[in-house]
C-alpha positions as a Markdown table, in Angstrom:
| # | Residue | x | y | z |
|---|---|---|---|---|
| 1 | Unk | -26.4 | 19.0 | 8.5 |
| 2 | Unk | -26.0 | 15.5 | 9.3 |
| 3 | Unk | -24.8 | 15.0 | 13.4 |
| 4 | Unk | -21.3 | 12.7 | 13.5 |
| 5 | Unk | -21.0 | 9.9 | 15.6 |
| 6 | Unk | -18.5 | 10.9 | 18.1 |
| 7 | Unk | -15.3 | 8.4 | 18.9 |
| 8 | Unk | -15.8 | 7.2 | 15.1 |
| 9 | Unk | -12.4 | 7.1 | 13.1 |
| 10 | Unk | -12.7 | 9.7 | 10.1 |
| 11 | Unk | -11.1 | 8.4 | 7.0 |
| 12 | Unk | -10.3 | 10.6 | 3.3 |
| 13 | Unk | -11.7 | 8.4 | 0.2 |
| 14 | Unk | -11.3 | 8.6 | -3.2 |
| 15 | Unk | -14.0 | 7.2 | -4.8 |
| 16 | Unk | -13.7 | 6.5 | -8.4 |
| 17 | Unk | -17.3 | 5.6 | -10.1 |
| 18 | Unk | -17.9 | 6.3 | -13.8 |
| 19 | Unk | -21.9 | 6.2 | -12.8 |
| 20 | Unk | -22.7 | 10.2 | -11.3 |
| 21 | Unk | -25.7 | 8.9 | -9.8 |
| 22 | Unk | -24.0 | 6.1 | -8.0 |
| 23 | Unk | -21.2 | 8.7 | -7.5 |
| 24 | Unk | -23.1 | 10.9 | -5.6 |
| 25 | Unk | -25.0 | 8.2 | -3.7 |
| 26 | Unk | -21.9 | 6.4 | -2.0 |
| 27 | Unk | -20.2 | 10.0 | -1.4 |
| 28 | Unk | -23.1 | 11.3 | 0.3 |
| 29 | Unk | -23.4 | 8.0 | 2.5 |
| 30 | Unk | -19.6 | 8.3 | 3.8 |
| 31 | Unk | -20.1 | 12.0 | 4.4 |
| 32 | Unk | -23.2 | 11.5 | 6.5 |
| 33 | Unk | -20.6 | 9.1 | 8.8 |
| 34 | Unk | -18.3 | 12.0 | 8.9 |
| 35 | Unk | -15.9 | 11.1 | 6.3 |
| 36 | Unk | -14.4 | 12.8 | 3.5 |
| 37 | Unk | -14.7 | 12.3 | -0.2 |
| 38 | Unk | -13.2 | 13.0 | -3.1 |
| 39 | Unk | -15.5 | 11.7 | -6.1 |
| 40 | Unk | -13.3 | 11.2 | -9.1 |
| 41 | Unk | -15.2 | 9.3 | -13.0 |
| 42 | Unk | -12.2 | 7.4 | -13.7 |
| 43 | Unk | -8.9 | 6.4 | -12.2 |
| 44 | Unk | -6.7 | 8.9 | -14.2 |
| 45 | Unk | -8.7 | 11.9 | -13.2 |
| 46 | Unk | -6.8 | 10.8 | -9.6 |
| 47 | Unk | -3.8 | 12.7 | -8.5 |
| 48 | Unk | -0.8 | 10.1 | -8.2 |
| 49 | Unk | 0.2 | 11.6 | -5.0 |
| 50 | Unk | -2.8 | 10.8 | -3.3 |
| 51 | Unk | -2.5 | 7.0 | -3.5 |
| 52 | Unk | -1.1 | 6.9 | 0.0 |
| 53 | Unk | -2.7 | 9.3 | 1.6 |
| 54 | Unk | -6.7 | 8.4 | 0.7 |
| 55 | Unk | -8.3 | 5.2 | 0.9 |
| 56 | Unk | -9.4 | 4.4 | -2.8 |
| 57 | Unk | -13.4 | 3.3 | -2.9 |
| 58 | Unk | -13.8 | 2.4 | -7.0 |
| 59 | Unk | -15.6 | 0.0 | -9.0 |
| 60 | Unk | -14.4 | -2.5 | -11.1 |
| 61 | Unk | -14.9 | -1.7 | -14.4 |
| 62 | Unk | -12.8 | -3.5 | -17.4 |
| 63 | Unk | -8.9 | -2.4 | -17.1 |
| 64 | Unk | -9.8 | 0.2 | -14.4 |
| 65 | Unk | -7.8 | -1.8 | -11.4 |
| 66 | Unk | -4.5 | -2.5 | -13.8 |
| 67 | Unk | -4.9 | 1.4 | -14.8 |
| 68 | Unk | -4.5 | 1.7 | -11.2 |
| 69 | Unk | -2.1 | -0.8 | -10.5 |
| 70 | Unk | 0.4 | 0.4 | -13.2 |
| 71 | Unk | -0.2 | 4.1 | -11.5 |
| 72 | Unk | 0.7 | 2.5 | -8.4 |
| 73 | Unk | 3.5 | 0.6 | -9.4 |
| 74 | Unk | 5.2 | 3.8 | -11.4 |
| 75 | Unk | 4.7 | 6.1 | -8.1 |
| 76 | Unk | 6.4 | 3.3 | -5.7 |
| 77 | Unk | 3.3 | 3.6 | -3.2 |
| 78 | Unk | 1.3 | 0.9 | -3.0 |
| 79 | Unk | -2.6 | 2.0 | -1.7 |
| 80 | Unk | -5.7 | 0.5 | 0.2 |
| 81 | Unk | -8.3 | -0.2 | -2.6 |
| 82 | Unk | -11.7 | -1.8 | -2.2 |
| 83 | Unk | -13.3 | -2.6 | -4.8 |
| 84 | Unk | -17.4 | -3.2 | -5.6 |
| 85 | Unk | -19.5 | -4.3 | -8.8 |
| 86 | Unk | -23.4 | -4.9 | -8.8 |
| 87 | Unk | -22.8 | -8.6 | -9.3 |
| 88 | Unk | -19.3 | -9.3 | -8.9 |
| 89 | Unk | -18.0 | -13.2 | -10.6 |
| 90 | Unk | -16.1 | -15.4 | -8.0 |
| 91 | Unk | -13.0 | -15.1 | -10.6 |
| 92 | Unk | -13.1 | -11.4 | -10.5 |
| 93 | Unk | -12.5 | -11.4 | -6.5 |
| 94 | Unk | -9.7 | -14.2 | -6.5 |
| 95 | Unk | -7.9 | -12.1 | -9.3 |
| 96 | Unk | -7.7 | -8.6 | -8.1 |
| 97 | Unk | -6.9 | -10.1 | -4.4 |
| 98 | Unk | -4.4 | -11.9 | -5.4 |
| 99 | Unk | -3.9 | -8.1 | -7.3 |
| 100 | Unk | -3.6 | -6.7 | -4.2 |
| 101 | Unk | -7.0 | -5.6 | -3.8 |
| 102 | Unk | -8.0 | -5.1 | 0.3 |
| 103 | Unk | -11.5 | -6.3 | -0.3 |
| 104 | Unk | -14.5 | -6.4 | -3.1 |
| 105 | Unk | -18.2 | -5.7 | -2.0 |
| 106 | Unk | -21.6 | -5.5 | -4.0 |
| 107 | Unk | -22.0 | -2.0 | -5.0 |
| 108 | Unk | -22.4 | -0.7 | -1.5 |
| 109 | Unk | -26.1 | 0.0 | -0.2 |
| 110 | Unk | -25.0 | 1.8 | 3.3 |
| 111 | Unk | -21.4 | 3.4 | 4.3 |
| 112 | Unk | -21.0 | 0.2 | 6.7 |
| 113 | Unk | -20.7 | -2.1 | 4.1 |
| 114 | Unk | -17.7 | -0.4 | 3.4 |
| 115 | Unk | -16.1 | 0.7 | 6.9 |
| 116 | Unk | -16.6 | -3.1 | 7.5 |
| 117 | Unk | -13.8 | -3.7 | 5.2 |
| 118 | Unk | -12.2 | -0.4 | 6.6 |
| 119 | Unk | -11.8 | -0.6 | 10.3 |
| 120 | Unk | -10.8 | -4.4 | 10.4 |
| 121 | Unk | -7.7 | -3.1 | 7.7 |
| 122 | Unk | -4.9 | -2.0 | 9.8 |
| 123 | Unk | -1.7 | -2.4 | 6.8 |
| 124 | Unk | -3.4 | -3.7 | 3.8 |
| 125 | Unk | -5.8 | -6.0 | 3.9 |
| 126 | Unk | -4.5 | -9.1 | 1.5 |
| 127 | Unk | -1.5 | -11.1 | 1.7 |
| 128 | Unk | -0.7 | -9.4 | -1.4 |
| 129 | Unk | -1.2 | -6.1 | -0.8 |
| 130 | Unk | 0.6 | -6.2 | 2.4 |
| 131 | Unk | 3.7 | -7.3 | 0.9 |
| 132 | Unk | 3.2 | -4.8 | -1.4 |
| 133 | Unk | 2.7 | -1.7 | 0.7 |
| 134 | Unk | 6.1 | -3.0 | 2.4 |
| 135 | Unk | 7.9 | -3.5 | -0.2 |
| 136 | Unk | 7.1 | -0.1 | -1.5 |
| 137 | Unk | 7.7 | 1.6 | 1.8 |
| 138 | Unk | 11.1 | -0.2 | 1.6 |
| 139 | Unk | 11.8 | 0.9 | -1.8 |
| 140 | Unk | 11.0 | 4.4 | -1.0 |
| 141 | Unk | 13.6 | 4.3 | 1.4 |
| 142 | Unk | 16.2 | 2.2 | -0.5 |
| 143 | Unk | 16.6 | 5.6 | -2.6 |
| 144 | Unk | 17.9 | 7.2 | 1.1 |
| 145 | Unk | 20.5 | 5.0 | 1.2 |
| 146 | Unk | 24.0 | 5.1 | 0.1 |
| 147 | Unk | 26.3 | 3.2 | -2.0 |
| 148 | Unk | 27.9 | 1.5 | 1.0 |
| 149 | Unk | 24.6 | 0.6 | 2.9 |
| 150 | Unk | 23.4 | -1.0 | 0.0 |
| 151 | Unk | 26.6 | -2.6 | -0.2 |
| 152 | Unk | 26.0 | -3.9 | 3.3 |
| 153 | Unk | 22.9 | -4.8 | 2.9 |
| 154 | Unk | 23.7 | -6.9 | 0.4 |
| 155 | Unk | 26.5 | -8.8 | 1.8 |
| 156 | Unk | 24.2 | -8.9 | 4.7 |
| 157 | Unk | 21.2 | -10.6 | 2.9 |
| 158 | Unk | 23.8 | -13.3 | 1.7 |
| 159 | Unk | 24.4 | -14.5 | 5.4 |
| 160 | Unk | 27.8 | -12.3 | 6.3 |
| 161 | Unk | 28.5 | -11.0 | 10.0 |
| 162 | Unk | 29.6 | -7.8 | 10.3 |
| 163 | Unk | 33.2 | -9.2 | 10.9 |
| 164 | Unk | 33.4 | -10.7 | 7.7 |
| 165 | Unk | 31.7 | -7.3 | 6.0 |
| 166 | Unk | 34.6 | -5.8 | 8.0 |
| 167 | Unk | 37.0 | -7.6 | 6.6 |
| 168 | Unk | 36.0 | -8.6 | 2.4 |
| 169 | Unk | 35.4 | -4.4 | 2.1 |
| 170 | Unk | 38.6 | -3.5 | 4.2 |
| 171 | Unk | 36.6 | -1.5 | 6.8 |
| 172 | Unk | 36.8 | -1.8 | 10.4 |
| 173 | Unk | 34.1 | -3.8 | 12.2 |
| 174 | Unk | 32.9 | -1.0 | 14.3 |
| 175 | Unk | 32.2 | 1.0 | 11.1 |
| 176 | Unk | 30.1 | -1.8 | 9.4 |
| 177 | Unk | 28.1 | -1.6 | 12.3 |
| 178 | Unk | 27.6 | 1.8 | 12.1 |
| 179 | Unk | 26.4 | 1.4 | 8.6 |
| 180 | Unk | 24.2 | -1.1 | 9.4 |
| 181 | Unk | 22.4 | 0.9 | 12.3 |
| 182 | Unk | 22.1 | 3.4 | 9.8 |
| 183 | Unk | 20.2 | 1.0 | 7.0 |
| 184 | Unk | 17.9 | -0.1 | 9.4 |
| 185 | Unk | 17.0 | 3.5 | 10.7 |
| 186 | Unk | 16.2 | 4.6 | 7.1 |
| 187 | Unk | 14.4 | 1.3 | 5.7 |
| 188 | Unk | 11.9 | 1.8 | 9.7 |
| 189 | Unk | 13.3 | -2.1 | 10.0 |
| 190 | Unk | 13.8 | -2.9 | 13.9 |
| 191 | Unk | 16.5 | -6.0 | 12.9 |
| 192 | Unk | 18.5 | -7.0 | 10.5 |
| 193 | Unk | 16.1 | -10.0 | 9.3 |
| 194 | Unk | 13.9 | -7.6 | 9.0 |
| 195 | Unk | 15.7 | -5.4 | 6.2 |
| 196 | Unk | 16.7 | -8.7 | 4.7 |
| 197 | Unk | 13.6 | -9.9 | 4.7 |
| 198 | Unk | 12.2 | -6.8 | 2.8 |
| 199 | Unk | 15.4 | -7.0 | 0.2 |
| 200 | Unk | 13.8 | -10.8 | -0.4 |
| 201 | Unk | 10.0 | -9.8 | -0.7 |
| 202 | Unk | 11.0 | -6.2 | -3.0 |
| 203 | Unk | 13.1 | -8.9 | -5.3 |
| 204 | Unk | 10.2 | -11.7 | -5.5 |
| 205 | Unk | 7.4 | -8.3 | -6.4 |
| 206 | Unk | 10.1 | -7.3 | -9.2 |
| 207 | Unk | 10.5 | -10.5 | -11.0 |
């Protein structure tokens, strides 16, 4: 049995390798750090649900990030994926960044070439795929809301106080601002700019 390092963060990994070999190989390094794998040949063997919940370890074959990125995009939850190749082309990196990818290694050698990547990720990695896992998060709960939050939110987005709300939907102010306590509570934003600002970044992902 192999002895964990103690104070080490444990993470959950899908790792998606068509190779068994190799499959069993990077598995087998993670486990030794006292991490847990699930080794999967291709990305549609992968449970939808578990795009949030594991880190996704695959490598980049031809289509298997866009399989992955349409799964992604139908299920609303946008995951961490680092992705590796035995000799990656600088055009393959730039693309499945700007993708959304959180990072692309050589075919890793040792589990720290990976937790490198990892333990410096603390939302996403990329630009990209930081907007994306908020926009996602925001989308999932846009579903909670009602017809009049989004309603607010709206009117809220295109510069109106909660006066003016008030008074264009005939409600009083003290009930706008009810509603709007309420919006941010169930999109997790702390201000309103922050809710707006999501409503802009969800519309410039969907266009």
């Amino acid at each position: 049995m192999p002895e964990f390092k103690e104070n080490k963060a444990r993470h959950a990994f899908a790792l998606i390798e068509p190779d068994p070999q190799v499959r069993m190989v990077v598995s087998a390094m993670l486990v030794a750090e006292g991490h847990s794998v699930e080794p999967f040949d291709e990305v549609g063997e992968m449970p939808a649900s578990w795009l949030g919940r594991r880190l996704i370890l695959m490598r980049d074959v031809r289509g298997a990030f866009s399989r992955l990125v349409a799964m992604a995009d139908r299920a609303h939850i946008w995951p961490r994926v680092i992705l590796y190749a035995d000799e990656p082309a600088p055009e393959d990196i730039a693309s499945r960044i700007k993708q959304g990818a959180v990072g692309y290694i050589f075919t890793p050698e040792c589990a720290s070439q990976i937790l490198s990547i990892v333990e410096t990720d603390d939302f996403g990695g990329s630009f990209i795929s930081r907007i994306k896992w908020r926009v996602y998060q925001a989308e999932r709960a846009m579903e909670g809301l009602t017809p009049r939050e989004h309603e607010i939110l709206a009117l809220v987005a295109n510069g109106h106080t909660s006066r003016q709300i008030a008074t264009l939907l005939k409600l009083s102010t003290r009930t706008v601002e009810v509603h709007r306590a309420n919006l941010l509570s169930k999109l997790g934003a702390r201000t309103s700019a922050e809710a707006v600002r999501l409503t802009v970044e969800r519309s410039l992902m969907t266009t």
